[in-house]
N, C-alpha and C positions, 0 to 999 in steps of 0.2 A: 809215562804217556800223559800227553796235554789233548785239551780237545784242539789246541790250533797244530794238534799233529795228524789227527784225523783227517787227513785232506790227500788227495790222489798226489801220486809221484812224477805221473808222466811214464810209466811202465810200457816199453815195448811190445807187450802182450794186448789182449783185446778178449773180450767177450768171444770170441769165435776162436780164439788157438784152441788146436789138441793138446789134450797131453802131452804126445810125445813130441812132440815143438817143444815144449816146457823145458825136457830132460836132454835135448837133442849134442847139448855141447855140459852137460854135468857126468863129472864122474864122481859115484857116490861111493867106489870100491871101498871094503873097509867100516862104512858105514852099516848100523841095525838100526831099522824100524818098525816101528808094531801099529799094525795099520788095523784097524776093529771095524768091522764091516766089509773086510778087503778080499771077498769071493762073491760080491753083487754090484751089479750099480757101478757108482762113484768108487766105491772101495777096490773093487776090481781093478779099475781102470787104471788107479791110484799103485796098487801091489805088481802090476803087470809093467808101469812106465818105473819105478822106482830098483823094480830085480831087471830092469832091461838097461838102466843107470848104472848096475854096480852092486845094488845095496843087498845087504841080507834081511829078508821080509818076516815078520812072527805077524798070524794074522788066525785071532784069538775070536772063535768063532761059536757061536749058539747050537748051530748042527754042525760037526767037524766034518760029518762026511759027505754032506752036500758043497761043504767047503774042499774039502780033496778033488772032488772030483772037479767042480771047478775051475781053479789052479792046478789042474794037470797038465805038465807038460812047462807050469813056470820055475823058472830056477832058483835056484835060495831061498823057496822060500816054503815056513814051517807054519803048520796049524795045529792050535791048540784050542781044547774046550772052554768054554767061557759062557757064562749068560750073564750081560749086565742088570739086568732086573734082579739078578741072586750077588750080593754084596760076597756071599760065600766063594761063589763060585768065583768074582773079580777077584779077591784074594788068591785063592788056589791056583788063576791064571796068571796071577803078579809073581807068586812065588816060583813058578816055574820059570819064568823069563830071568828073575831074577839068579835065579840056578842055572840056567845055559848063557846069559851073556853079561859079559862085566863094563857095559855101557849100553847107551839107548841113546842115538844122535834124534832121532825122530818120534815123535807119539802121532801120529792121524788118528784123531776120535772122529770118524766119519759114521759108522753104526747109527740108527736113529730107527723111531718109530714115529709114526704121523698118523693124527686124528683116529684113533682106535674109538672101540667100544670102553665104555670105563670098568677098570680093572684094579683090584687093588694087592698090591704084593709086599712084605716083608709084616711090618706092621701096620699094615694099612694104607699103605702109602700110596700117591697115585702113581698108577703105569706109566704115563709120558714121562711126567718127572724126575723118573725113577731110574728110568733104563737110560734116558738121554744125558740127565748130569748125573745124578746119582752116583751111576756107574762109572762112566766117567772120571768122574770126581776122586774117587776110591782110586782107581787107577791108576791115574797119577801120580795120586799124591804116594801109592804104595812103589810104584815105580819111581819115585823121586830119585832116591840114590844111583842109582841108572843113569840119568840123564843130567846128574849133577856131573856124574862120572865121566861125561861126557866134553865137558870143558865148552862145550858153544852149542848145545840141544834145542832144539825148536818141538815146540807142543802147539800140534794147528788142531781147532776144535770145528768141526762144523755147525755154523750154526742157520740160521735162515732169514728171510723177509719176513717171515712169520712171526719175529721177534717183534713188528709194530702193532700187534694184534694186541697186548699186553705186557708190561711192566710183574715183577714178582707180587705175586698177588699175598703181600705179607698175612692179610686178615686170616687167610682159606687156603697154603700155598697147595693142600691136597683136594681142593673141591668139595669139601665133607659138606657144605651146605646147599649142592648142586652142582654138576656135573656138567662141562660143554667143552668135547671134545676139540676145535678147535682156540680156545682158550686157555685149554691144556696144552696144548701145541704149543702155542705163541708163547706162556711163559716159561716151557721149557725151552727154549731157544733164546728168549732173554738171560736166560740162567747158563747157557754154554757160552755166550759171549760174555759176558760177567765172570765166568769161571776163568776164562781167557787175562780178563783185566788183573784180577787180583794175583791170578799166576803167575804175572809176569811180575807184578810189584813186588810178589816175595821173591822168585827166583832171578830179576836179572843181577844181580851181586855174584852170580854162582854160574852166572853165561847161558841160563834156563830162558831163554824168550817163548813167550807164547801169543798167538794171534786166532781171531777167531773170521769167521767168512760166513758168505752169503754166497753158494755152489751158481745159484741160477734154476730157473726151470728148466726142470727135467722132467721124463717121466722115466721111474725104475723100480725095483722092487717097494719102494716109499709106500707108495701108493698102494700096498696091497690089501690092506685093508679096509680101501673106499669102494661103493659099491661102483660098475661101471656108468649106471644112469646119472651121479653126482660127476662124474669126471666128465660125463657127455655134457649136464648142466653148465659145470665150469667154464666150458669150451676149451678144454684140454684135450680131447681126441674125439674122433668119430663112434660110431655104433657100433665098428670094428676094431677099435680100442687104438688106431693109427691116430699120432701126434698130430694135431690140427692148429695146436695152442699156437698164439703170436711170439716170437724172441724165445722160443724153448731151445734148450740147447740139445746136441746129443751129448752120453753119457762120458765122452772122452773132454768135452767141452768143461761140462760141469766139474771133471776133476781138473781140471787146469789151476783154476785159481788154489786149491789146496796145495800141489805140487809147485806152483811160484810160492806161494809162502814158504815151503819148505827148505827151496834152495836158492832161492832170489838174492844175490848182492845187494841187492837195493833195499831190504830190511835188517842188513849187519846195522847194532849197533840199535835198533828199534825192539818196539814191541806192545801187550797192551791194544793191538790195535784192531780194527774190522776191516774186512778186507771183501770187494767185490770186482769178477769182469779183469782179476790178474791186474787189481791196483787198491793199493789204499781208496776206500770208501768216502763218502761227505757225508757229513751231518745234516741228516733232514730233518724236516721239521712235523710239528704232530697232524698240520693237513695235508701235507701230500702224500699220494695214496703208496701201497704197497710197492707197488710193481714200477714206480720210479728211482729205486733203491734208497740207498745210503742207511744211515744207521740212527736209531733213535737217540738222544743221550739217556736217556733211562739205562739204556743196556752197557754202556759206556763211561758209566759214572765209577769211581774209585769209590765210594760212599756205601750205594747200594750192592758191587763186589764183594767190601770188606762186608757188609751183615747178610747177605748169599754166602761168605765163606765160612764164616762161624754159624751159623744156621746149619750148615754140609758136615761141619766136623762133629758138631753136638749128633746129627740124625747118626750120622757111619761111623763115626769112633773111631776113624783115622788118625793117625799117629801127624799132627800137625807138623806141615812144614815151619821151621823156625823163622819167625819174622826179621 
């Protein structure tokens, strides 16, 4: 990936397709994908338009049984325990996939947490961080064999607008000298797009592509750890917590773009890249504001990918992909 690849395709999709427009002419039969966050939200929407495709869904979940109940009544599709904030736990849930299936066409790292109270977990580590690449991160790369196995695997990583908040904050990447919960945010969503980059530069010799996105405004379980008088602030909903925000999408909207990543013709052959609105994203620049899109190059640099990947391998101990 070049940044003069960064640039929109011309994709028949649009900010406003559903999901299942996305999937409407794919047959994914035969296919596994393991969707992480895929009994809420985005993820749901994601696990429900992909088993309606064909595909057989592993959808590795924090609570399994909020997630069953959930996905009742979906077909193919298996939950398993998982908390990404526990590195433990993403192993035990890699090893189990890896013991029921002998490929992985698809990874959706959709799961995320947004502007929490600060939290610190493993060895200290900060919570956004932690649970959005960290986990993440582990995951993949424990699942590599999988989707190597796979001969043409796509890894779509959610990441955000939130990413032009901040760049990895190398000095402090855990906050230890002050703590701002959306700062936390924004460079772990720098850090999922970056994860995307460097992904892809080790895996596409192996038919591994990976891309990372910007979902869109939404409002869904994300948000639940804002209080409602900050969401009313924002001008994201009313005092009755009803969507009021401008360009918000609903929740089948916002999976769309993850879903064209996944099966789109138009990124055979690509990768590396950020993606918004169900097309390749533009390169914006550091004054225009969030909510015009496009993608920083800070999050998009090869440079800063390779020393986020090595920074990843040192904290988790993962079994490096081979360069």
């Amino acid at each position: 990936m070049t940044i003069t690849d960064q640039q929109p395709l011309g994709s028949p999709f649009s900010a406003a397709t559903p999901a299942e427009d996305i999937v409407a002419d794919c047959d994914l039969s035969g296919m596994t994908a393991v969707v992480t966050g895929g009994y809420s939200g985005l993820g749901l929407e994601t696990a429900r338009a992909l088993t309606a495709a064909g595909a057989r869904v592993i959808v590795p979940a924090r609570r399994p049984h909020v997630a069953r109940a959930a996905l009742q009544g979906v077909k193919d599709c298996e939950v398993i325990p998982m908390d990404l904030a526990d590195l433990a736990s993403v192993r035990s849930a890699a090893a189990h996939i890896c013991d029921s299936a002998d490929r992985l066409d698809l990874l959706m790292a959709i799961a995320g947490i947004m502007a929490t109270p600060e939290r610190r977990v493993g060895p200290g580590w900060e919570g956004q961080f932690t649970a959005n690449h960290f986990g993440h991160f582990t995951l993949a790369c424990e699942l590599y064999p999988l989707l190597d196995a796979a001969g043409g695997a796509r890894v779509i990583v959610n990441s955000s607008a939130g990413h032009t908040l901040t760049g990895i904050r190398w000095h402090d990447p855990h906050f230890r000298a002050g703590y701002d919960k959306w700062l936390a945010y924004g460079q772990s969503k720098t850090a999922n797009a970056l994860f995307a980059v460097h992904l892809d530069a080790l895996g596409h010799n192996d038919g591994v592509r990976a891309f990372a996105l910007h979902p869109g405004k939404i409002i869904t379980g994300l948000q639940r750890e804002m209080a409602l008088q900050e969401q009313i602030d924002r001008g994201w909903v009313d005092e009755h917590g009803n969507v009021i925000g401008v360009d918000f999408k609903t929740p089948s909207q916002g999976a769309a773009t993850g879903l064209w990543a996944a099966t789109s013709p138009l990124l055979d052959g690509r990768g590396g890249l950020y993606l918004e609105d169900c097309d390749i994203a533009r390169v914006s620049t550091p004054d225009q504001p969030m909510d015009d899109g496009g993608v920083r190059t800070y999050a998009i640099d090869p440079d800063e990918a390779a020393r986020l990947w090595d920074l990843s391998v040192a904290a988790t101990g993962v079994t490096a992909i081979p360069r």
